[in-house]
C-alpha positions as protocol buffer text, in pm:
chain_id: "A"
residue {
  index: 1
  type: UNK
  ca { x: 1506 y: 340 z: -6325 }
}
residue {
  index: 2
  type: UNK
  ca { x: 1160 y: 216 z: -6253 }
}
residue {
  index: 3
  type: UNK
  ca { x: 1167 y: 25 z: -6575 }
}
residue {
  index: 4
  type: UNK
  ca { x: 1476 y: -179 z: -6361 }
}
residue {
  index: 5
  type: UNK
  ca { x: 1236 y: -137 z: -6058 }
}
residue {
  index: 6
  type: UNK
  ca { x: 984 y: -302 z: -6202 }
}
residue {
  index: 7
  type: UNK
  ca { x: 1002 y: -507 z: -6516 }
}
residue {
  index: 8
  type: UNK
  ca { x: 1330 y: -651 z: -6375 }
}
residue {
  index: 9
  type: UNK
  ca { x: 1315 y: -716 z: -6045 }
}
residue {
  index: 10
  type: UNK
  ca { x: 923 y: -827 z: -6069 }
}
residue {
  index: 11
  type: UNK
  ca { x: 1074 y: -1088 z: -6354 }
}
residue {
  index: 12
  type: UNK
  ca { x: 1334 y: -1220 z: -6127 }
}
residue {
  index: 13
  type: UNK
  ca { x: 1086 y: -1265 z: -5854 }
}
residue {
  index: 14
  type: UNK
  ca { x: 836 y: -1428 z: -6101 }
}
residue {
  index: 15
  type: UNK
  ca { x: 1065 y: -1647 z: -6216 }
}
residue {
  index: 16
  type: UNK
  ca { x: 1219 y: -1737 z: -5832 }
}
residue {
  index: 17
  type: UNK
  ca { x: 859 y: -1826 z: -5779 }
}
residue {
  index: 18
  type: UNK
  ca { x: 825 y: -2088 z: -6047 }
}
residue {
  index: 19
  type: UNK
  ca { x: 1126 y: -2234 z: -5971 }
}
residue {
  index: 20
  type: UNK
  ca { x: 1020 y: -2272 z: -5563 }
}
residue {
  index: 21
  type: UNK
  ca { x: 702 y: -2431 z: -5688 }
}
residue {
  index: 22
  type: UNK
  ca { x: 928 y: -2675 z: -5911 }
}
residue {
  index: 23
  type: UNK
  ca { x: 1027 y: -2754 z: -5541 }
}
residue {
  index: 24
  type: UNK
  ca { x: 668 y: -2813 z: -5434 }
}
residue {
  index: 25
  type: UNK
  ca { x: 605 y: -3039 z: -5667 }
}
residue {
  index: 26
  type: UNK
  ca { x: 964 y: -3263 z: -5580 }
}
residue {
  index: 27
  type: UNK
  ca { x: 843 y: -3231 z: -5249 }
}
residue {
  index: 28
  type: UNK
  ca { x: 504 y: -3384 z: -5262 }
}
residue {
  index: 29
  type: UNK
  ca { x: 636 y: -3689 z: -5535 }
}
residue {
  index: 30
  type: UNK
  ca { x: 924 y: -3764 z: -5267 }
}
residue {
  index: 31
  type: UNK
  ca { x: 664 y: -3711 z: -5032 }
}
residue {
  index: 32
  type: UNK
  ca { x: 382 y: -3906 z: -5152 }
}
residue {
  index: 33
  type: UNK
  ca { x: 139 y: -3649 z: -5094 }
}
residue {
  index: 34
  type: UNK
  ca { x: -141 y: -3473 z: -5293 }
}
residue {
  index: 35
  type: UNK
  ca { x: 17 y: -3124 z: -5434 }
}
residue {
  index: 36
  type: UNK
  ca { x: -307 y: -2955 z: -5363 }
}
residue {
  index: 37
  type: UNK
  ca { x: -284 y: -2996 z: -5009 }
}
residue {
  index: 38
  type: UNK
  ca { x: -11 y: -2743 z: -5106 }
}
residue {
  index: 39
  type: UNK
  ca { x: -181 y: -2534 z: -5336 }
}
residue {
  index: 40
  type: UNK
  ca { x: -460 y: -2529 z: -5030 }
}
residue {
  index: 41
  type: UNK
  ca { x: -244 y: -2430 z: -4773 }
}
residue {
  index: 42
  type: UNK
  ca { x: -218 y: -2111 z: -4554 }
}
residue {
  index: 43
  type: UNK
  ca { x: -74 y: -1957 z: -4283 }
}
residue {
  index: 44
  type: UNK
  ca { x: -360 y: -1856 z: -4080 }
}
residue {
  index: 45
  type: UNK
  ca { x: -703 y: -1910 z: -4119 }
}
residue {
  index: 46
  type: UNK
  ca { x: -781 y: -1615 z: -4228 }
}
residue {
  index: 47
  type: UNK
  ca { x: -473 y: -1591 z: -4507 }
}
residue {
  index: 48
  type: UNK
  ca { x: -503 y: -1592 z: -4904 }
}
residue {
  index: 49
  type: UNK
  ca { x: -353 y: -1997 z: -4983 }
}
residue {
  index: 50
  type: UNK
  ca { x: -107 y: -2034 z: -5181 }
}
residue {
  index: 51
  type: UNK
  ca { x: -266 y: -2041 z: -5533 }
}
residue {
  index: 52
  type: UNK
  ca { x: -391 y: -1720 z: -5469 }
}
residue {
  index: 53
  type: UNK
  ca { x: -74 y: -1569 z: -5326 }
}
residue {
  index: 54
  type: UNK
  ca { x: -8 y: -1656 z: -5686 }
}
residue {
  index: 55
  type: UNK
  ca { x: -238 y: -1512 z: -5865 }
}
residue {
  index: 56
  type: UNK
  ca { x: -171 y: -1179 z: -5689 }
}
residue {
  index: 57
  type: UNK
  ca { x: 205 y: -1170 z: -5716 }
}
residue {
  index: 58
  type: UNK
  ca { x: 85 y: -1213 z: -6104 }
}
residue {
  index: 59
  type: UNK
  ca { x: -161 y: -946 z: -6076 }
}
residue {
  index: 60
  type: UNK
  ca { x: 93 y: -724 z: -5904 }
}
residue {
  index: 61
  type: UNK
  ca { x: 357 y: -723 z: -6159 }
}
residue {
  index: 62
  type: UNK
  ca { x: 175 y: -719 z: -6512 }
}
residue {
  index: 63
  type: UNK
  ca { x: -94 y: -439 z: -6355 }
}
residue {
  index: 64
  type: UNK
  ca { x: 156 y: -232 z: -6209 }
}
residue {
  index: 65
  type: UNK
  ca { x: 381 y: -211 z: -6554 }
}
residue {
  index: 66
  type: UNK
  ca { x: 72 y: -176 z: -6727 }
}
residue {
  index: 67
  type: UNK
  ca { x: -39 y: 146 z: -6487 }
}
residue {
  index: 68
  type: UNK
  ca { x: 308 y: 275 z: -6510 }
}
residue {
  index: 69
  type: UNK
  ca { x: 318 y: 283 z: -6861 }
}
residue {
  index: 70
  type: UNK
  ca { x: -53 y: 447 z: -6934 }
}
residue {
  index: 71
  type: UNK
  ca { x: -173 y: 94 z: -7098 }
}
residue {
  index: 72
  type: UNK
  ca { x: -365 y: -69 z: -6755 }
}
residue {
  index: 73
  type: UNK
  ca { x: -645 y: -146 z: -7008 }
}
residue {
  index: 74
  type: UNK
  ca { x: -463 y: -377 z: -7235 }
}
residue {
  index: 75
  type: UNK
  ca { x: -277 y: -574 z: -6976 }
}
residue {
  index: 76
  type: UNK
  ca { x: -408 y: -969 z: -6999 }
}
residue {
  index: 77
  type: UNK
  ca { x: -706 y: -1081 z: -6795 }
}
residue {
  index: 78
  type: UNK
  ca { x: -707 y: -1390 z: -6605 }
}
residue {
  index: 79
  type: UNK
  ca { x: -1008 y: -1534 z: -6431 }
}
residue {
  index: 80
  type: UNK
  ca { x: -881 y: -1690 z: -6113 }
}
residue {
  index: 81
  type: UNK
  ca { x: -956 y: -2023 z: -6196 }
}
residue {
  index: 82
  type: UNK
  ca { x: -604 y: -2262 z: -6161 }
}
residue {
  index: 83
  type: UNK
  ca { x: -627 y: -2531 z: -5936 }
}
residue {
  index: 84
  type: UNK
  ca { x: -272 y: -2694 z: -6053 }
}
residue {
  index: 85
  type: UNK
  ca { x: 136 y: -2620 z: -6025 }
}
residue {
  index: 86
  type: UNK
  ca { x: 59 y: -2659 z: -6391 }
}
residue {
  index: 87
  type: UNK
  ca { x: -192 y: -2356 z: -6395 }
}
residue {
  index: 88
  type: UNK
  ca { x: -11 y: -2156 z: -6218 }
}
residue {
  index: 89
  type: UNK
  ca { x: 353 y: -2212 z: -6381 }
}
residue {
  index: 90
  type: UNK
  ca { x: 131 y: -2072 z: -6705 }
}
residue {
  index: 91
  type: UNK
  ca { x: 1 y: -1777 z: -6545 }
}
residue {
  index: 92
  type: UNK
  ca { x: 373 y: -1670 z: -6409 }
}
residue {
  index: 93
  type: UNK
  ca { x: 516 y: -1753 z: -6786 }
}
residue {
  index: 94
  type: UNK
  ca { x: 222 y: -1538 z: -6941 }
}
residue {
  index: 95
  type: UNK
  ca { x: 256 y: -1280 z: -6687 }
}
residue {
  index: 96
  type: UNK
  ca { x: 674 y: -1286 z: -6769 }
}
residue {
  index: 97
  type: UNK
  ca { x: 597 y: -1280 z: -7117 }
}
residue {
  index: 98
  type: UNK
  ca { x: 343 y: -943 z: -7110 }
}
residue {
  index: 99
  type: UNK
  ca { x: 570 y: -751 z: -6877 }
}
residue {
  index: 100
  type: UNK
  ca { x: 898 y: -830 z: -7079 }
}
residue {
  index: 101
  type: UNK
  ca { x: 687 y: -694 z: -7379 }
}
residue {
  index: 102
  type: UNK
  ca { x: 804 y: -341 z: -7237 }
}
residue {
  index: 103
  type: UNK
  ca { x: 1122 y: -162 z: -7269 }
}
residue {
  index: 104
  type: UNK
  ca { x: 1309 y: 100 z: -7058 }
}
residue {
  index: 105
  type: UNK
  ca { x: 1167 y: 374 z: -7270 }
}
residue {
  index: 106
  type: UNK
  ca { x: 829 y: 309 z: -7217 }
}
residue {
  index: 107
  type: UNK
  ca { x: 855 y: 401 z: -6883 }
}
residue {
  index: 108
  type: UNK
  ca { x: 978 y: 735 z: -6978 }
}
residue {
  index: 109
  type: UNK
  ca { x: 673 y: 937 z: -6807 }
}
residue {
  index: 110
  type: UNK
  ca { x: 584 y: 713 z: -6560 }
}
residue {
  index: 111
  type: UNK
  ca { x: 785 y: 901 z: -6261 }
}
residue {
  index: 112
  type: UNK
  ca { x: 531 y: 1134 z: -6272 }
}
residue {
  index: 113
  type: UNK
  ca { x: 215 y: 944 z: -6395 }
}
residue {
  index: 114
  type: UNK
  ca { x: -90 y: 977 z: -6183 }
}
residue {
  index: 115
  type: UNK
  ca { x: -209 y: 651 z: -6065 }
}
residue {
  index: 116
  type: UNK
  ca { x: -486 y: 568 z: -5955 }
}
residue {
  index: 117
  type: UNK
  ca { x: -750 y: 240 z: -5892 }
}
residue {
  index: 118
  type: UNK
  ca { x: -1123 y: 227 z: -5808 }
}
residue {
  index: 119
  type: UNK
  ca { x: -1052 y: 145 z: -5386 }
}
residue {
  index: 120
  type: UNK
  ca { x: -866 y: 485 z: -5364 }
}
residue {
  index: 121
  type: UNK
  ca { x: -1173 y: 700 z: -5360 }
}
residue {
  index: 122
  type: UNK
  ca { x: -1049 y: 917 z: -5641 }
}
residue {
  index: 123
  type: UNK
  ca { x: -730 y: 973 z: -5478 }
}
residue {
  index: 124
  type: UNK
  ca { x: -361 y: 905 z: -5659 }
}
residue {
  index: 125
  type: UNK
  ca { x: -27 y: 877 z: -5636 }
}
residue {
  index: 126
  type: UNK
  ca { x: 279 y: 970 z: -5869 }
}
residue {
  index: 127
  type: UNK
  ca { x: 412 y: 651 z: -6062 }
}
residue {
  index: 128
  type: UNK
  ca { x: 719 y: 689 z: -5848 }
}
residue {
  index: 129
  type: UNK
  ca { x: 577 y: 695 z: -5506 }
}
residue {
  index: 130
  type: UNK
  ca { x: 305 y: 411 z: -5677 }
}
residue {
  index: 131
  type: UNK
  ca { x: 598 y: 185 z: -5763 }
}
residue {
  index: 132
  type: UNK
  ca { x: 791 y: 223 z: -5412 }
}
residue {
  index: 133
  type: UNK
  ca { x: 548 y: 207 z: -5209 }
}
residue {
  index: 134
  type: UNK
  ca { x: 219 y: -36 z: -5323 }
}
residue {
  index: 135
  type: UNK
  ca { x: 343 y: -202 z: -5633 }
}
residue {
  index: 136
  type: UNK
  ca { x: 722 y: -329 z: -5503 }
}
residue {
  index: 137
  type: UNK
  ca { x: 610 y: -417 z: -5126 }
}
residue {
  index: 138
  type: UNK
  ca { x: 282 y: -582 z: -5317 }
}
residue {
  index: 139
  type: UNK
  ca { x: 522 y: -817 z: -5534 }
}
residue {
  index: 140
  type: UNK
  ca { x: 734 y: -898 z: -5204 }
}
residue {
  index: 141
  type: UNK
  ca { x: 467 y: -942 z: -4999 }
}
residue {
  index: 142
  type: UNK
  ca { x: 272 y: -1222 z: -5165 }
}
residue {
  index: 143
  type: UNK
  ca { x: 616 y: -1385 z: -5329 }
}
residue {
  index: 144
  type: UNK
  ca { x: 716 y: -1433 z: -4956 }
}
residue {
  index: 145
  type: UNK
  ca { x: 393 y: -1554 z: -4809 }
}
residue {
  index: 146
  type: UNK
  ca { x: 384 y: -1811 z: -5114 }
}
residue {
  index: 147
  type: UNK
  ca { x: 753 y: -1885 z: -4978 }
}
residue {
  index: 148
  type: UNK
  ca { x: 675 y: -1918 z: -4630 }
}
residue {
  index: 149
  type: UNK
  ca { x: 335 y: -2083 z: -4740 }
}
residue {
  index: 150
  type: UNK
  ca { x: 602 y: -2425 z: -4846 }
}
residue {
  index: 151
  type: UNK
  ca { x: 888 y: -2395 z: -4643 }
}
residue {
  index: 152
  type: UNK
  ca { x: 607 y: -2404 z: -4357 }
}
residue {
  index: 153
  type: UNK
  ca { x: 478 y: -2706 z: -4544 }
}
residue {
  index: 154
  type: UNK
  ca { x: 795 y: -2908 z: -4539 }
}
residue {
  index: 155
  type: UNK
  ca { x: 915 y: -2826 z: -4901 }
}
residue {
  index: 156
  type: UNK
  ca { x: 1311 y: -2778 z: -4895 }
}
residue {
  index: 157
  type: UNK
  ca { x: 1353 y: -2399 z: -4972 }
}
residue {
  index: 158
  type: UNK
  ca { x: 1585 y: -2152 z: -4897 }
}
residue {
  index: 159
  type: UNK
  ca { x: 1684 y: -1827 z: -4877 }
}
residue {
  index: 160
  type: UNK
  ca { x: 1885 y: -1875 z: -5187 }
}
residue {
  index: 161
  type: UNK
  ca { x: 1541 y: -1974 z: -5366 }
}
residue {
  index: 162
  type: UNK
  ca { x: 1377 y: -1676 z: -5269 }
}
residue {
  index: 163
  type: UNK
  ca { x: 1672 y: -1421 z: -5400 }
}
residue {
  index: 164
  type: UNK
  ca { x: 1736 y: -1632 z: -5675 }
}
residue {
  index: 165
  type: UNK
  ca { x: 2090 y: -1560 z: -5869 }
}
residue {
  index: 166
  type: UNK
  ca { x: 2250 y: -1239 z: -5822 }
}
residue {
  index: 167
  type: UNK
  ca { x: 2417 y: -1071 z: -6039 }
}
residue {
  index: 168
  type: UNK
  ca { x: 2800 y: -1101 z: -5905 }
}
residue {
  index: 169
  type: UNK
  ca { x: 3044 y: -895 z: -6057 }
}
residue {
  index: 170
  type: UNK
  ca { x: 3438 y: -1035 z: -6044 }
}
């Protein structure tokens, strides 16, 4: 289950992202605009931009798998520094390609993993209760600000992008 949860859903979401950034970049050719004024852009003042809404929705999945699977020290490093649609595109395909690494039965003990990180004083939560309630919301959270971030820009997106395809039985 949180192998589905996680690796599966988070990939989806990863991949909906590239594919609304595709968009982004479409928009500002058609556009004749500067992409970083996208890449640059917020919603408030006082809001992540987009490349880091990025970065975290990145963080977010290959972290979390790594934490739920007892291996948070071997998941790949990256030091903040993309400034392109290029950039980013290759952190989403290396974080794809770490997290689809694992299979379903490495998540075997998770459930009941304790997880922890340094800004929780010591304090944890069970990999169950870590991937429902920070690691999911986490994913959705930034994927959806980076979504609002370019449909508030002007960049033809839907709610179609966002889901991505579904997986329609007949």
């Amino acid at each position: 289950m949180l192998y589905d949860l996680t690796v599966v859903q988070f990939s989806k979401m990863l991949n909906n992202l590239s594919a609304i950034l595709d968009k982004a970049a479409v928009a500002a050719e058609a556009k004749k605009y500067d992409v970083s004024v996208l890449l640059n852009a917020r919603l408030a003042p006082d809001q992540f931009n987009l490349i880091r809404q990025v970065q975290i929705a990145c963080d977010t999945a290959k972290i979390g798998v790594a934490r739920l699977v007892g291996v948070v020290d071997s998941a790949p490093k990256h030091a903040d520094t993309e400034t392109t649609l290029d950039e980013l595109k290759t952190r989403i395909t290396e974080t794809l390609n770490y997290i689809n690494s694992f299979k379903a039965e490495d998540f075997a003990e998770a459930a009941d993993r304790h997880i922890s990180q340094p800004r929780w004083e010591g304090k944890y939560l069970t990999g169950l209760e870590f991937a429902i309630q920070h690691a999911i919301p986490n994913i959705y959270f930034h994927v959806t600000t980076a979504y609002a971030i370019l449909r508030h820009n002007g960049v033809d997106v839907g709610k179609k992008d966002y889901l991505g395809a579904m997986p329609y039985k007949v």
